[in-house]
Structures are given as structure tokens and as C-alpha cells.
C-alpha positions, -999 to 999 in steps of 0.1 A, spaced: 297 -373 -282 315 -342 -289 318 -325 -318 349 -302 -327 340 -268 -347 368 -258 -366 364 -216 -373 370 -199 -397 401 -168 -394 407 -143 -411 439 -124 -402 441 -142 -377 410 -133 -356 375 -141 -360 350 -129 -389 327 -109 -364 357 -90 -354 369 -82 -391 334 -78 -396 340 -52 -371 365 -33 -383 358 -30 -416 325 -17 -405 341 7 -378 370 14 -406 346 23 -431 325 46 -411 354 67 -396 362 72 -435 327 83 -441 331 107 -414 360 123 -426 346 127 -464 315 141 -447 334 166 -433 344 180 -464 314 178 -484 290 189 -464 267 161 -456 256 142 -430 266 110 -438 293 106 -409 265 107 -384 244 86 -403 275 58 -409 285 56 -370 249 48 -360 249 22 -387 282 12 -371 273 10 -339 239 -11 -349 264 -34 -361 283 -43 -335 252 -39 -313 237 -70 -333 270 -86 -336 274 -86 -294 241 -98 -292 239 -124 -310 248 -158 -292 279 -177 -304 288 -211 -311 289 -235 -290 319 -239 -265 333 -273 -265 336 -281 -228 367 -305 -230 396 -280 -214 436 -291 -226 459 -298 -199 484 -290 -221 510 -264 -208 524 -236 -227 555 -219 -221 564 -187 -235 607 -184 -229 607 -152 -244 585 -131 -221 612 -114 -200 630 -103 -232 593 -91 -251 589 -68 -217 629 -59 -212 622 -53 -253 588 -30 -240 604 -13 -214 634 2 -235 609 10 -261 582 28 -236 610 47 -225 631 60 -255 595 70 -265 591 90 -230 627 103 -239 623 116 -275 591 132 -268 604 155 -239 633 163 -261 611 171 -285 590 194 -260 625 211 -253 642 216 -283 608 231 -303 582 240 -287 601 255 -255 627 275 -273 632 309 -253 618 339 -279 638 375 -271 624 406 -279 647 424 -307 660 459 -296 635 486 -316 666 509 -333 645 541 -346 606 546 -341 605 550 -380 584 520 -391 
């Protein structure tokens, strides 16, 4: 009565989204040529880009099997993946303002003019 669809991955995500980013990819790189030759092909490649996805969102998908799996999963490793997160987030936070201090902020004096002789 039901049939199972297997799909098909690549990378591990569907083909309409690699579909998508190689599109997307692609015309951020035509962009970025077209900046330096001259042309107007960035333009040109995001509208194609965006057609893309525009068919690729409209069209209809598969069918959705409607058999749902009581199977639980448990991930054991959350609390460490967001401790893990956090320290990450905020030796990020940390480096940056350190950053902002030691170069950009550095304190620029005026050196004492000795003669008017240039």
C-alpha cells in the first residue's frame, strides 16, 4: 500500500539544494569577475540565479510517506555541543575586543615640532 522513496544525497542534503548552491556559488563568482572586467554579467547571473531557485521552490515535491516512526532519538551529547558553543561564542567575543584594543584603539600623540624649518 505504501511505497517507500529512497532519495538520492549528495553531501548529505538533497540535489535541489546542491542544485542550489552551485547555482548561487557560481553566480556570486560571476559577480566578482564582472567586477573587474567590466561587464554585466553579475547582474545578469543573479537573476538567472534567483529564477532558479524560484522554479526550484515552486515546483511540488515528492510525495511524503504518511507512516510517522515512533522511534525515539537521543542525543547524550547536547549539553557538551552547547557548553562546547558557548566557550567558543565567547573566546570569539573575547579576541575580537582585544583586537579592537590593541589595534585599532592605540592612543596616537602628536610629536613635539623642534624648529619651523621643514
Amino acid at each position: 500500500m505504501f511505497q517507500v522513496v529512497m532519495t538520492t544525497l549528495l553531501f548529505g542534503t538533497g540535489v535541489g539544494t546542491f542544485i542550489l548552491v552551485v547555482v548561487w556559488s557560481s553566480a556570486l563568482c560571476l559577480c566578482c569577475i564582472s567586477l573587474r572586467t567590466q561587464r554585466n554579467i553579475g547582474p545578469i547571473a543573479v537573476s538567472v540565479a534567483l529564477l532558479v531557485m524560484l522554479v526550484l521552490l515552486l515546483l511540488p515535491r515528492g510525495p511524503q510517506s504518511e507512516e510517522q516512526s515512533i522511534h525515539k532519538v537521543y542525543d547524550y551529547l547536547f549539553v557538551w555541543r552547547v557548553i562546547l558553543v558557548i566557550v567558543l561564542t565567547l573566546s570569539t567575543v573575547v579576541a575580537a575586543c582585544l583586537l579592537l584594543i590593541e589595534s585599532v584603539m592605540q592612543p596616537l600623540h602628536a610629536k613635539q615640532i623642534k624648529g619651523w624649518i621643514i
